[in-house]
C-alpha positions in Angstrom: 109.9 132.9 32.1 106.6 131.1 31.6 103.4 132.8 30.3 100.8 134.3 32.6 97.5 132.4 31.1 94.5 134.1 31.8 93.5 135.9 35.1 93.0 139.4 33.3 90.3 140.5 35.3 92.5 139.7 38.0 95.4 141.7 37.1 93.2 144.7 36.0 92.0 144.5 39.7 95.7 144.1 41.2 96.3 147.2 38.9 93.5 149.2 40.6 94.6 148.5 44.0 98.2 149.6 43.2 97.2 152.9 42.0 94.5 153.4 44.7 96.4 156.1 46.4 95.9 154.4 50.2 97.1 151.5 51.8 95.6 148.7 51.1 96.0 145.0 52.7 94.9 142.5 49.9 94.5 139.0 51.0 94.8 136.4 48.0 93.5 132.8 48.8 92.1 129.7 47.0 92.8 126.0 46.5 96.6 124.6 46.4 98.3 124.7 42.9 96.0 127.0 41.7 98.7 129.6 40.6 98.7 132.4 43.4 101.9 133.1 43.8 102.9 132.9 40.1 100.0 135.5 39.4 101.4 138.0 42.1 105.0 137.0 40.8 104.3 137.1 37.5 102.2 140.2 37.5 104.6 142.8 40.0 108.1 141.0 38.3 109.1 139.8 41.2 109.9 143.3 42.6 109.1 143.8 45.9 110.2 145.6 49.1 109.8 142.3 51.3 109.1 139.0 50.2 109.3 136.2 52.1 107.0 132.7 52.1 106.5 130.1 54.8 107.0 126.9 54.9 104.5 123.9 55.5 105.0 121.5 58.3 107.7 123.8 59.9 108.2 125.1 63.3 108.2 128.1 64.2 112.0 129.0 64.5 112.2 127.6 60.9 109.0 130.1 59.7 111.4 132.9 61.7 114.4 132.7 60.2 112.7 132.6 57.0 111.6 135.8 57.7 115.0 136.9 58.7 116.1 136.1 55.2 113.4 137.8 53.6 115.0 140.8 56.0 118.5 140.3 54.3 117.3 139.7 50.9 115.4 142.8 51.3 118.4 145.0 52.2 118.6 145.0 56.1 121.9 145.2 57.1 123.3 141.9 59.3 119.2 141.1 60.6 118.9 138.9 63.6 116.8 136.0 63.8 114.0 137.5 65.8 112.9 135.4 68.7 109.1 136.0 67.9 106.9 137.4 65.4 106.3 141.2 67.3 110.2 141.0 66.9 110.2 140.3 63.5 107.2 142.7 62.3 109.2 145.2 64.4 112.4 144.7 62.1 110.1 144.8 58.8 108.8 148.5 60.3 112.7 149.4 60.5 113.3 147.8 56.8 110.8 149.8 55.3 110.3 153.6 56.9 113.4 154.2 54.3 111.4 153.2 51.6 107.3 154.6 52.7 107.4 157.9 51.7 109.2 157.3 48.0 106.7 158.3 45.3 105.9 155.4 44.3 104.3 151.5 46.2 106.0 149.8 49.1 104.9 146.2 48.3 105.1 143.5 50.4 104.6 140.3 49.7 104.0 137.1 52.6 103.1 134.1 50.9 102.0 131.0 52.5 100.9 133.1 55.7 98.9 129.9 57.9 102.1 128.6 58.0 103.5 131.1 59.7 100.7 130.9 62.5 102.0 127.8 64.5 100.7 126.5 67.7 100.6 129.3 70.3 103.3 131.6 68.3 101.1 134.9 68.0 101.6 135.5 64.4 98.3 136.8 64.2 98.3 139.5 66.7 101.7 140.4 66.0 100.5 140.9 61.9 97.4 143.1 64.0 99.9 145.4 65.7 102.3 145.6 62.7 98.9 146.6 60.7 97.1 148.9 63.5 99.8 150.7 64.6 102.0 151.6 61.6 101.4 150.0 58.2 97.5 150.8 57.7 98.4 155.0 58.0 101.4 154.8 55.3 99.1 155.6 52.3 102.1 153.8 49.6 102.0 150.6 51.5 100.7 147.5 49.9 100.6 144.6 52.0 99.9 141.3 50.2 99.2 138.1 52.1 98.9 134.7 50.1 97.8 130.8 51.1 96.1 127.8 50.1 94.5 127.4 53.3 91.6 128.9 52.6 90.0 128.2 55.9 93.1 130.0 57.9 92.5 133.0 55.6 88.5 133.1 56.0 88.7 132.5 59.7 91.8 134.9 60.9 92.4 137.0 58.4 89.1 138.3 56.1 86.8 137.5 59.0 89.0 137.7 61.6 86.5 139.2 64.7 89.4 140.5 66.7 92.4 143.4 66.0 92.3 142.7 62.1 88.3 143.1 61.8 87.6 144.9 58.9 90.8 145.7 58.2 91.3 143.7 55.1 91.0 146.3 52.2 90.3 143.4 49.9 90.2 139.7 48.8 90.6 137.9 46.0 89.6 134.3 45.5 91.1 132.6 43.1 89.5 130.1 41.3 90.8 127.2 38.5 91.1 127.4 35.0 87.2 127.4 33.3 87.4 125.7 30.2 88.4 128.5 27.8 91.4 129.3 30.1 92.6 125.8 29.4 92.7 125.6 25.8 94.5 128.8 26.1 97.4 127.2 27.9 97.6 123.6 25.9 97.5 126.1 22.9 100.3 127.5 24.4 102.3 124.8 25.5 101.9 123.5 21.6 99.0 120.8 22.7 97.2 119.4 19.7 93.6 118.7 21.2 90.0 119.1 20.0 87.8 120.7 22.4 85.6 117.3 23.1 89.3 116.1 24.1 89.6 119.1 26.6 86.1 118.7 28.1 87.5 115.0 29.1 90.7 116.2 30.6 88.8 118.9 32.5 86.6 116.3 34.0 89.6 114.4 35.4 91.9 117.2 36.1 89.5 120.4 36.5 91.2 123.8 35.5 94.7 123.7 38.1 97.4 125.4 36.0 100.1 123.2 38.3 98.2 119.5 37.2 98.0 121.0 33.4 101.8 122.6 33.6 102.6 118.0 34.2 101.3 117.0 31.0 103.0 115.8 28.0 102.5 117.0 24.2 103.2 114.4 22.9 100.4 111.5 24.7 96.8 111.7 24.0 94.4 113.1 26.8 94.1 109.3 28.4 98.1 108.7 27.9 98.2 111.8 29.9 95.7 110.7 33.1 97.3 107.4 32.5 101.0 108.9 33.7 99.3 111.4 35.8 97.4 108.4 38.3 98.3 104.9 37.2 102.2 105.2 35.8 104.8 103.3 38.2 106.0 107.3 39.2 102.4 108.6 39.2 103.0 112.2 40.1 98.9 112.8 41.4 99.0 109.6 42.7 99.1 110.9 46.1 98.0 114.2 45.7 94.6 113.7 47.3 95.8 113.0 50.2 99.0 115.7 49.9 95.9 118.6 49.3 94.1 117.7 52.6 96.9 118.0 54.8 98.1 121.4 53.4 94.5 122.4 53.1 93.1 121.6 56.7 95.3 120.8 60.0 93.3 117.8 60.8 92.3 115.9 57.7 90.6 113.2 57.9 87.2 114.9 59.1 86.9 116.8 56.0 87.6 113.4 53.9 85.1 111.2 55.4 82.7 114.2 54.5 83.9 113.8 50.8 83.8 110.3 51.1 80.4 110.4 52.3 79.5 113.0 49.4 81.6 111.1 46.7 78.9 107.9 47.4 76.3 110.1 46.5 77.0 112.0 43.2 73.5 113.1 43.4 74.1 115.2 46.9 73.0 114.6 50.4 71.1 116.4 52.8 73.2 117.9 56.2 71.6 114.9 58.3 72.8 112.4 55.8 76.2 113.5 55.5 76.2 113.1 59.4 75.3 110.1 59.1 77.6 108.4 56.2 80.5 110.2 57.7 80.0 109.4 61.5 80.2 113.4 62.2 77.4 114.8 64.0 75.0 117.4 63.1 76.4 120.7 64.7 79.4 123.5 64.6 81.8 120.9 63.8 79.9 119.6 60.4 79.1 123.6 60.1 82.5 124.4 59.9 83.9 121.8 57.8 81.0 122.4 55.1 81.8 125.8 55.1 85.3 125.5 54.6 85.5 122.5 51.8 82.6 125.1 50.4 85.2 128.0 50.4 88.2 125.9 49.0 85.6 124.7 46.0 85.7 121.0 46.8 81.5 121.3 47.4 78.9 123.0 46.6 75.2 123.3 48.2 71.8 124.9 46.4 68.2 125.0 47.5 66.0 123.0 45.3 62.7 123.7 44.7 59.4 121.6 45.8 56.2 121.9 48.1 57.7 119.5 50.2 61.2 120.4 50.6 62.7 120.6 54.3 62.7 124.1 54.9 66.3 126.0 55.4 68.0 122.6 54.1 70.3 122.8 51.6 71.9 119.7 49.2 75.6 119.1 49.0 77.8 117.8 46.1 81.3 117.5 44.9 81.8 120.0 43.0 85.7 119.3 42.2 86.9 117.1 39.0 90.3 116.2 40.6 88.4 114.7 43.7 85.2 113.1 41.7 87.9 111.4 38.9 89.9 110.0 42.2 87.4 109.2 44.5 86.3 107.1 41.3 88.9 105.5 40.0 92.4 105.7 41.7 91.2 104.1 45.1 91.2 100.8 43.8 94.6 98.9 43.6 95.9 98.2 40.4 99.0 97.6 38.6 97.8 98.8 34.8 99.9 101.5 34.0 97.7 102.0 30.8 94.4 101.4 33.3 92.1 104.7 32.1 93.0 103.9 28.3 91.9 100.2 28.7 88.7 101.2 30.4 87.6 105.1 29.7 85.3 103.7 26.6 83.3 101.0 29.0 80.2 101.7 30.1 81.0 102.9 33.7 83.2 105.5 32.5 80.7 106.7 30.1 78.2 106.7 33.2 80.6 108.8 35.0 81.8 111.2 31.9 78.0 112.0 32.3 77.6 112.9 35.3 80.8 115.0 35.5 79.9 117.1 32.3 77.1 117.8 34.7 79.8 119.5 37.3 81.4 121.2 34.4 78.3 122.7 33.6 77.8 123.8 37.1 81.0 125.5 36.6 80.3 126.9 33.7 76.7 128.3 34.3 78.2 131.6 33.2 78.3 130.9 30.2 75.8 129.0 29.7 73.5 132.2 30.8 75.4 134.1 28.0 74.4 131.3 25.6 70.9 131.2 26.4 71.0 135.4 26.6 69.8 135.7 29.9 73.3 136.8 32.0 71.7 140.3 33.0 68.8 138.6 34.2 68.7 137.5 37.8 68.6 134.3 38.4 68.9 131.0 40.7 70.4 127.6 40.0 69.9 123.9 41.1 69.4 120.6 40.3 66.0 119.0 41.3 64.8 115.4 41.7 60.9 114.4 42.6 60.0 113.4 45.9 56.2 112.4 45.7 55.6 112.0 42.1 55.8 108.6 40.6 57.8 107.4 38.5 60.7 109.5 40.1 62.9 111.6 37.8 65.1 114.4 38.1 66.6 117.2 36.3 70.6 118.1 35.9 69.9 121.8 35.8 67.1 124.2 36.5 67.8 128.1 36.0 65.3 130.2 37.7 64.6 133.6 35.6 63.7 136.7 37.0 61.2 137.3 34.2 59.3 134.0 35.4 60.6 131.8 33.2 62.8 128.4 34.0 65.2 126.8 31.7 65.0 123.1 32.3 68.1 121.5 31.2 69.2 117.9 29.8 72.4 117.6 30.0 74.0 115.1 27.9 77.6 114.0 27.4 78.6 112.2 23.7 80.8 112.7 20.9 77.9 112.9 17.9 74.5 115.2 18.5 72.2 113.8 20.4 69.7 111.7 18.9 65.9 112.2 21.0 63.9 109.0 20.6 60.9 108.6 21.5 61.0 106.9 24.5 63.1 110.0 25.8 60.8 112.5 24.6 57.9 111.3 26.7 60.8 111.0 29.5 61.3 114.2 29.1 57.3 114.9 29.1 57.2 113.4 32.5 60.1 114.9 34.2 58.7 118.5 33.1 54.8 117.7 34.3 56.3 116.2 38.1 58.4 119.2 38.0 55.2 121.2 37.6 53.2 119.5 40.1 55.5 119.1 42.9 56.9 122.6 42.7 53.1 124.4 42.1 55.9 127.1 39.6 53.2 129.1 37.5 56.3 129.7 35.7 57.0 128.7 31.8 59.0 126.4 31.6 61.5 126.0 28.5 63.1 122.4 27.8 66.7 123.0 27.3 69.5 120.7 26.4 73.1 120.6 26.8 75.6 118.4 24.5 78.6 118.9 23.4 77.6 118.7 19.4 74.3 119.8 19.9 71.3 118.0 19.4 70.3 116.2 16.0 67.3 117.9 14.3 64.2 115.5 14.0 60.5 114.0 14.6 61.0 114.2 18.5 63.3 117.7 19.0 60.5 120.3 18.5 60.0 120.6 22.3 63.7 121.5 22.6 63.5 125.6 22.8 67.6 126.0 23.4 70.5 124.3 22.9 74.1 125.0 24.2 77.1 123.6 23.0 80.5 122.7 24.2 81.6 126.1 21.5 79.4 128.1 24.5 81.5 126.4 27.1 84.4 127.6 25.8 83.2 130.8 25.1 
């Protein structure tokens, strides 16, 4: 049986729900391949009262006699294949009333609920009345629901405005692999990398336990994206497309939003996306932002500035999987070997860049630990001059509650980085247009962020912090 890597705080929560002494209705979502069913597998040992999962792309009298074998498995004797779902919550009632009043959890476990909830089948309000009218007063029931449609889940389960309001007793999100959890499970699988090497696979791969459980020991970090996107039997070659579908019933709306994003590593206002991606400016955008916000493809902040539309937030990719292929594995070619023949050029050291930046993002918790200020409040951004001349911008600004503002380089290279001159009085600049257009009366501390650190010298005195890939990983 493989390990369970990580996602203590996770099971410490599971465990705290167990033993809560109610019933509680847990609802478990995040991005495909991100390991939600082998936590909840891994962590109750596969012991459960009811399991059963659906299945993508499926009809709805497949999705029922799934459930009907869940049933048999279970211990129902002879079930029939109910003809709809009030049927077949009706039979689960029956299945368990044996069980509810033992002295110890009835767990049930549906995984992959949105495909249950096909076109005009009334899964949902048949889950509502199992829930309402039975499960939610048996004080040992445990009812676990599972997908990677995150949307489905947001919208009819956790915010759900009609029988299941409020009735979720909790959520979990589950999010990748951060950088430390990684090294954890190439440590495990006998992987022989440096943590530089693991910064460079995160950027292509992110932190999905299912794209890390494909790689090989034995190759090198770009042997390994090599096989994994270019190889004659590429097995992420068409992942991109294979995450959209399961992700979001119709598709191609919420790529031509990425697309539109992915043109514009530096983000884009709402109107622009519009724009670039031919979607207008209203619920529709709305609702796709929100959901490619919830499944962690995007992110949006606030920057800061005199000037800056008000209520408008920027957008960005936020996801390595979808930055590394919306780079590099649209374009037709037939090099197997294609990222080791070109991931020393010059536009693959542009791009490592600006995805360390992203990693950053995702790692801001650490860096706050780092730079000692994690029980501080704070806010987040990126910012980039708008009336000042000669334009600049800045990777990452961290907004203090004790009015001060780390203002952070972020630099991506295998040796500390050298500051010459000509980039100290860059860095001059950027920090005096950041003053001006922003009006902050707040001190502002120049930060930098490398993976070896920064090398010690004539033009590093204005440097107050420095964080380190050892800080990533912390």
């Amino acid at each position: 049986m493989d390990k369970l890597i990580g996602r203590q705080e996770e099971r410490k929560i599971l465990n705290r729900y167990l033993q809560s002494g109610k019933a509680e209705f847990v609802a478990i979502y995040g991005r495909r391949r991100v390991g939600k069913t082998f936590l909840i597998k891994q962590h109750f040992a596969n012991k459960f009262d009811f399991y059963m999962s659906g299945t993508i792309d499926s009809p709805k009298t497949v999705q029922l006699n799934n459930f009907r074998e869940g049933l048999a498995n279970a211990g129902l004797t002879d079930p029939k294949t109910p003809q709809n779902w009030q049927e077949a919550f009706f039979s689960l009632r029956q299945l368990l009333e044996p069980k509810i009043n033992r002295n110890k959890r009835c767990i049930v476990f549906i995984d992959e609920i949105p495909c249950l909830d096909t076109p005009k089948s009334g899964f949902v309000a048949a889950l509502d009345h199992f829930w309402n009218t039975w499960a939610a007063d048996q004080n040992n029931m445990m009812l676990i629901v599972c997908g990677s449609s995150t949307s489905w889940i947001v919208n009819n389960i956790i915010d759900n405005h009609g029988g299941l309001h409020n009735r979720i007793t909790h959520e979990m999100y589950l999010r990748q692999f951060n950088l430390g959890e990684v090294e954890e499970y190439l440590t495990e699988y006998g992987f022989d990398y440096d943590r530089y090497s693991i910064c460079q696979l995160y950027m292509a791969i992110g932190g999905v336990p299912y794209y890390l459980s494909l790689l090989d020991n034995a190759k090198s970090v770009a042997q390994n994206i090599d096989s994994l996107f270019f190889g004659q039997k590429a097995q992420l070659k068409n992942e991109y497309e294979r995450l959209f579908k399961s992700l979001f019933r119709n598709s191609e709306p919420y790529m031509q939003v990425i697309d539109a994003l992915t043109s514009a590593p530096g983000g884009l206002y709402r109107d622009q996306i519009a724009a670039k991606s031919k979607i207008p400016t209203g619920a529709r955008l709305t609702l796709i932002l929100n959901d490619l916000e919830n499944c962690d493809f995007i992110r949006h902040y606030r920057t800061r500035g005199k000037k800056i539309r008000a209520n408008q937030h920027i957008y960005q990719v936020s996801d390595m999987f979808t930055m590394f292929y919306a780079k590099f594995c649209r374009r037709e070619t037939t090099d197997e070997n294609y990222w080791s023949n070109i991931f020393k050029t010059q536009t693959a050291i542009t791009w490592q860049g600006l995805s360390f930046e992203r990693v950053c993002f995702w790692h801001i918790n650490q860096i706050k630990r780092a730079l000692g200020i994690d029980k501080i409040h704070t806010e987040h951004y990126a910012w980039r001059s708008t009336t000042t001349e000669p334009k600049s911008q800045i990777d990452l600004a961290i907004e203090r509650g004790d009015r001060m503002i780390n203002i952070c380089e972020i630099k991506f290279c295998d040796i500390p980085y050298v500051i010459t001159k000509d980039e100290d009085m860059k860095l001059r600049i950027r920090l005096a247009n950041f003053k001006s257009e922003t009006g902050t009366n707040y001190g502002l501390l120049t930060t930098f962020i490398a993976p070896y650190g920064i090398t010690s010298g004539k033009y590093s005195s204005q440097v107050k912090d420095v964080v380190t890939l050892e800080d990533l990983f912390a």
